[in-house]
Every structure is written in structure tokens, then in C-alpha cells.
N, C-alpha and C positions, 0 to 999 in steps of 0.2 A: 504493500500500500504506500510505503513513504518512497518509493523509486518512481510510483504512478504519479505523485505529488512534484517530484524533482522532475519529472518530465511535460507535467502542464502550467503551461503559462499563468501568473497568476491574475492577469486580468480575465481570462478565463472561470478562475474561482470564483473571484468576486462577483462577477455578471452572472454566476448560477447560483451564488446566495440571491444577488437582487431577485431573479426568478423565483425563486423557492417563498423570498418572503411576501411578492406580489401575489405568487399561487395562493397559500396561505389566507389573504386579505379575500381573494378573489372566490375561496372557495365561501368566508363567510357572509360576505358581500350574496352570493349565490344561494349557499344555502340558507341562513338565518335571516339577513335583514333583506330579503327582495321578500316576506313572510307578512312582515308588517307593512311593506313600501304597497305592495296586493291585494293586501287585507281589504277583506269585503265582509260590513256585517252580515250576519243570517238574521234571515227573517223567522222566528219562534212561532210551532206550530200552535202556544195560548200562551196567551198573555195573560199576565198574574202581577197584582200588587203585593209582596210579601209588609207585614209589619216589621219596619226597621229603626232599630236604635242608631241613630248620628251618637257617636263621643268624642267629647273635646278634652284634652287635659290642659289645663292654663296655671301658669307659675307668676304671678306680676307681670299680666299681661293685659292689664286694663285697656289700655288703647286700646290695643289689637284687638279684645272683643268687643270697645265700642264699633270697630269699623267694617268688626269681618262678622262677627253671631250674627244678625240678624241677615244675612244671606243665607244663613243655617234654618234659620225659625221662618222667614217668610216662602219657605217651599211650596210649590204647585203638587201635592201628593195625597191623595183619596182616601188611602190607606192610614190604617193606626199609623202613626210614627212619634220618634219622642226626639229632643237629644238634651244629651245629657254632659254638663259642663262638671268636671273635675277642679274644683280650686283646691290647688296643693300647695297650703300654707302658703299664701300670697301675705307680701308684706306691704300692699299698695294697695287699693281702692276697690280691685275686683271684688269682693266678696257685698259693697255696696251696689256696685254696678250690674253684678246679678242679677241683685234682691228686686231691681227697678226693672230690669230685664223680665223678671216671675210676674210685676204685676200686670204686665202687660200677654207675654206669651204663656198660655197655661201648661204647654207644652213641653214647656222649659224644667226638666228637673236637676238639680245643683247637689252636685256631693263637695261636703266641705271637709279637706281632710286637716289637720290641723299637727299632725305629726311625720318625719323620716321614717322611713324602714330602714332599720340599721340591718348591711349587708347589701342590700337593692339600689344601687347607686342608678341614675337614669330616671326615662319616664314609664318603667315598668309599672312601678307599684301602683300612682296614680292609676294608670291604662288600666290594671287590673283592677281593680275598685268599681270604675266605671264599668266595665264589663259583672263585672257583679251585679250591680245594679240593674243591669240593661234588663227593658222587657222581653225586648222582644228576640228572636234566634238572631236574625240577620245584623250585624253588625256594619257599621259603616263609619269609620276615621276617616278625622282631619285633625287641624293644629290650629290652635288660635288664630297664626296670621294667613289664616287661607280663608279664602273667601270661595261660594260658587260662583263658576261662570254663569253659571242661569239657574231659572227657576224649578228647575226640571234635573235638578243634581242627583236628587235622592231614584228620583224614576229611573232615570238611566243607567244609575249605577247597578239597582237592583234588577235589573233586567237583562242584568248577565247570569243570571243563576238561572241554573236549569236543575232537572234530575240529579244528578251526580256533583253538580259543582258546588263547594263548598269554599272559593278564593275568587276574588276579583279584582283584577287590579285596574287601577284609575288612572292618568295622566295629573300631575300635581306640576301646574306649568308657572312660570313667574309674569308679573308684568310686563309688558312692553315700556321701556324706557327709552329715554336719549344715552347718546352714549358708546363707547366701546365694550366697556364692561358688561354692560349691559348684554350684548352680543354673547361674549366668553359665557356669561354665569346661564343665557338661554340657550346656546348651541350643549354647552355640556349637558344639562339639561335632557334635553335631545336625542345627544348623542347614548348618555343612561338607558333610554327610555327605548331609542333605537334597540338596544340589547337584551333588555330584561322583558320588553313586547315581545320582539323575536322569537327570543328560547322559550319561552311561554309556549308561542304559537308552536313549533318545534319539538314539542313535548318536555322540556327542558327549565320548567319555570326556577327563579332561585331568589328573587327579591321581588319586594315592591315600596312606595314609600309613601309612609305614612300621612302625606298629606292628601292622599286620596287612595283609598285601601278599604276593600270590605272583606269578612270572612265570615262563617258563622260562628255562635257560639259553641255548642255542641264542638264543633272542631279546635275548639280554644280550651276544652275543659276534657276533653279527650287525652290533650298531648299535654295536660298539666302546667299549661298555662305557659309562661316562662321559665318556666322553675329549674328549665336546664342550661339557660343563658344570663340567670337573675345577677350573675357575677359580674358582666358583660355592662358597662354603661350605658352603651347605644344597644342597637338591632332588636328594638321591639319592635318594627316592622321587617328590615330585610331578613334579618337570623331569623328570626322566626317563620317566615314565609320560604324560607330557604329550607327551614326541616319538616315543614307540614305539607308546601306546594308539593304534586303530582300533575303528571300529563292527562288524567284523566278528569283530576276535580278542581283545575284551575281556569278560568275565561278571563277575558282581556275585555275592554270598553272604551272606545276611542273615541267615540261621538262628541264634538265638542260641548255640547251640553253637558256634558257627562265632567269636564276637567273642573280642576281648582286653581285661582291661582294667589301667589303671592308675591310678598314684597321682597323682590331683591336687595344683595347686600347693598352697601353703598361705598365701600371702601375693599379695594385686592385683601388687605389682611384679615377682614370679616369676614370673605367671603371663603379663607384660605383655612379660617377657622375651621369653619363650616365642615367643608369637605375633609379637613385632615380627621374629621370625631367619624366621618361615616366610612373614610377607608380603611381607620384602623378596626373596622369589625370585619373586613374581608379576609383576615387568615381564619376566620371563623367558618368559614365557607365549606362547604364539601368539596373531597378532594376534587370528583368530577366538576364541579363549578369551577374551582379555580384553577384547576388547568384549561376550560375552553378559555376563561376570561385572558388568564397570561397568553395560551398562548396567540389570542388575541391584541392584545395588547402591544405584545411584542414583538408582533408583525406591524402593527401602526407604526410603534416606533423606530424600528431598522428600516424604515420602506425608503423616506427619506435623505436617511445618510448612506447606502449604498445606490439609491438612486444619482447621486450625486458622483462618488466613486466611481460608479460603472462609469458614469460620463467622458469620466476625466481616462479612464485606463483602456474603452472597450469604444466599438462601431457604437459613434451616435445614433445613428439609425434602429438598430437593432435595442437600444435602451430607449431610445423614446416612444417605439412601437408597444413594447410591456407597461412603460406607465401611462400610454395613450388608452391600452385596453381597462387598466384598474380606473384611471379618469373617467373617462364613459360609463363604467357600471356603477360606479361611487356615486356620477354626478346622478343618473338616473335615479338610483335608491334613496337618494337624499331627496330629492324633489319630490318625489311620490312620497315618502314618509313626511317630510315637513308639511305637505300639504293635510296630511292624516293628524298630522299634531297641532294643528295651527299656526306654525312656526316657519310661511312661504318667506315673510321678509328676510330672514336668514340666507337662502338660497345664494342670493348673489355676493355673499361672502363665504360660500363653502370652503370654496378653496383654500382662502386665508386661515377661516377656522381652523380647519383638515391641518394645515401646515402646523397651525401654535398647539396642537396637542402633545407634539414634540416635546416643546416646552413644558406643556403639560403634567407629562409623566414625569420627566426631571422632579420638577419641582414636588411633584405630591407621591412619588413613590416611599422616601420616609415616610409617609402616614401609615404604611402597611405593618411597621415596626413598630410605632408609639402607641403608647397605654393611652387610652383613650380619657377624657377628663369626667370627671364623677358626677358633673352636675350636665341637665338636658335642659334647664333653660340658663 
């Protein structure tokens, strides 16, 4: 093998890595994400109103539920429904602004917890309280700073359950803002959403996020709740949807009616917060989850710096043909997903995006290593 090595040229080598890791891109470009770019909903042979509990958990988040609950409470839904605000030891105003909230929405039921769970770091404990509480089976989160896109949140969500589906996951999209960042914190976004849709559809689900998320309950008291991540500060939504999700009891809900959105960071370091607490739960992952995602990943990232190599060592021709083919299928699957996600202005910065992920993974791969911080709000 090292004679066969000492006798091919090494621009040679390097142009059949660039290959390999274009194949790589191309195969999941192919097989996962052309899944959701496709997606077409079905039409359900009966329509059914299930009764469903909305739960919020809210930490000193008074604002936020002046501006975002009553998109919760003023829902278009026929059906029994309730939701249900978690105040977990709030040291600000929420526990008044409820109370004014109840006189008005009778709908509105308020658990007030007034202690830590020592050992339960995160927003488990609260979560689970609230689900205690819940009436009804069907379960539906969100996060104080999410608001519905429409009035029709609750119908849409629930109208992914069928027979056997016990998980639904939601689109939990941010605002439209001015701005670049703005762009970065909605293409990632996106591009999450691109993958965890995907595998879903693919048999393959492994997260979802908690600002738009249903499951039932029965399925939440089956697998004992959190009780085997309680240690874990984050992933009361991905971890957990990563060890309960199945290909056969999971559906997907893309309808824009159906999303939530929220308030983007407003600063790179908030936003850097942000994402480094949710990728330190991905060594939590199952093995099979985290190798498609690396090696995923790791194809995004080498695509770039050996596309440039090849350049400089090999027949221009023959390198710009390979990433003229990943360009075309990348650009088509974006286009048809962003459109499925409401996220078309994007498009004419793919490109640019596509490139800063680079930077991307640099930057946020220590979060795979860091302890994650104890507190979720």
C-alpha cells in the first residue's frame, strides 16, 4: 500500500478526498434533505380535534409573557384545551401578571412553584410539574418568548397525530429582523430544522425543540419522565425526543400556521450562549445519531478547504464540475425547503451562508466538550 502511495501523484489524492467528501454531502443532500425540500402534506382520512394541554414554563419572564401568552390563550380551537403557565420561582412580576392574565382567560391554569429541585438543574423539573398537571393526553410546548404564528397553532399542531403517532415536531422559527445576524441566527435555524425534519421523515427522528414540540402524555410517563437525563441541564426537548422518537410514532408539521416564532439574540455573544448550552447535550446523542450528524458535518466542513486545494494542485475543470454538481443540488434543496419553512428571503444569501458555516463549526465545536451551565433561564 505505501509503494501505491509513493507512486500517485499527490494532487491526485487530494482531488479524491475533495470527491469523496462532495459524494458524502451529495449523498445526504439526496437522500435526507430532498425528504423535506418534497414534503407534501397528506390529507387525513378524519379529522379529529384531540383535547390538548399548551405548557409554558416561565422563570422572570414577565415581559415575555406580556407579549407572547396571549397568542397562547387567544387560539381559534373547538376542542377542550387549556394551557398551562409554570412560574418557577420568578423573582419579578410574573406571578402578578398571571393573576390578571386568570381574570380575564379562564383557560389559563398557573402552577406556582416556589422551590429548586436539588439535583434537577435545567427546565426539567418545572416541565414536569406542568405535565402533571396537564388535563388532557396530548401535550403541546413552547417557551415564554414564543409567540404563534397564527391563530390556528394548536389545530395544526395537533393534527399531526394519527393512530400510532405519539411525537410531533413543530418549526420554532425566529423573527425577521434587519441585519446580518439576523440572517446567521435564521439560516442556522434552518439549516437545524433542514436535518432533524429530514431524519424524521427518513425514519431516523433524534430531536426536536422545545419551542414548538408536542408528544403525548402516556409517552412521557411510560419512559419515566426525564428521570434518565434529570442530571443533564438542557435536552428536555432534544435528549428526550432522541430516546422516545421512533420511525413509526413520530410526524412532522410544517404548515406555516403551525410555527412559533421568536425573539432573536441581539448580540454574537448571546447568541453564542445560546447554542454552546444546546450543543453541549449532543455527546448525549445515540451512537447512531451522532455519527450521521458528524459525519455530516464533517463533510460541510472539508468541502471547502479541499475544494480550494484541488484548485490550486488539480485540472480546474474537473474541480469545478464536482462542486458545480453539489451547487445545483444544494441550491435546489434549499429553495424548496426555505420555501416549506418560510424562510424564501434567505435564498439569495445561501451561498454566503453555506460558506460561514465553516466558520461555524470552528467556532462552536468546543460546545461538544463543555458542561453545560445549571441554570435554563
Amino acid at each position: 500500500m505505501d509503494k501505491l502511495y509513493q507512486h500517485l501523484p499527490w494532487h491526485y489524492i487530494l482531488f479524491s478526498i475533495f470527491c469523496l467528501v462532495t459524494l458524502i454531502q451529495l449523498f445526504y443532500y439526496g437522500w435526507f434533505f430532498r425528504r423535506l425540500a418534497f414534503f407534501k402534506n397528506f390529507t387525513k382520512n378524519k379529522s379529529q380535534q384531540h383535547p390538548v394541554s399548551v405548557i409554558i414554563c416561565a422563570r422572570d419572564d414577565a415581559s415575555k409573557l406580556a407579549n407572547n401568552l396571549p397568542g397562547s390563550l387567544v387560539q381559534t380551537y373547538l376542542s377542550t384545551h387549556e394551557v398551562i403557565v409554570v412560574n418557577h420561582n420568578s423573582q419579578d412580576d410574573t406571578r402578578y401578571l398571571l393573576d390578571e392574565f386568570k381574570k380575564t382567560f379562564k383557560g389559563l391554569h398557573i402552577v406556582n412553584l416556589t422551590q429548586e429541585a436539588i439535583g434537577i438543574p435545567g427546565k426539567k423539573y418545572p416541565l414536569s410539574m406542568g405535565i402533571k398537571e396537564a388535563k388532557h393526553e396530548i401535550l403541546l410546548l413552547t417557551d415564554a418568548d414564543c409567540v404563534p404564528a397564527s391563530e390556528f397553532w394548536i389545530q395544526k399542531m395537533q393534527d399531526g397525530y394519527d393512530d400510532n403517532i405519539e411525537v410531533v415536531l413543530g418549526y420554532g422559527a425566529y423573527h425577521k429582523k434587519p441585519g446580518f445576524l439576523n440572517k446567521l441566527i435564521r439560516f442556522e435555524t434552518f439549516h437545524s430544522a433542514l436535518q432533524y425534519f429530514s431524519f424524521a421523515l427518513a425514519g431516523a427522528p433524534y430531536m426536536g425543540v422545545g419551542r414548538n414540540l408536542s408528544y403525548k402524555k402516556e409517552l412521557f410517563l411510560r419512559n419515566k419522565g426525564f428521570s434518565s437525563i434529570n442530571h443533564i441541564a438542557s435536552g428536555d426537548d432534544d435528549l428526550f425526543i432522541n430516546k422516545v422518537a421512533t420511525k413509526t410514532n413520530t410526524n412532522i408539521v410544517i404548515d406555516p400556521e403551525s410555527f412559533t416564532l421568536s425573539e432573536p439574540k441581539k448580540t454574537f455573544g448571546e447568541w453564542m450562549k445560546q447554542k454552546t448550552r444546546h450543543y453541549s447535550t449532543g455527546k448525549y446523542y445515540q451512537p447512531k445519531t451522532k455519527f450521521l450528524l458528524g459525519l455530516y458535518s464533517a463533510s460541510h466542513f472539508l468541502f471547502y478547504p479541499f475544494f480550494i486545494i484541488s484548485l490550486c494542485v488539480f485540472d480546474w475543470r474537473f474541480v469545478l464540475g464536482v462542486f458545480g454538481l453539489r451547487l445545483i443540488l444544494q441550491a435546489l434543496i434549499y429553495y424548496e425547503a426555505m420555501k416549506k419553512l418560510d424562510e424564501k428571503d434567505l435564498f439569495a444569501w445561501w451561498w454566503l451562508l453555506d460558506l460561514w458555516m465553516f466558520l461555524y463549526y470552528i467556532i462552536f465545536l468546543p460546545s461538544l466538550w463543555k458542561k453545560p451551565r445549571p441554570t435554563w433561564n
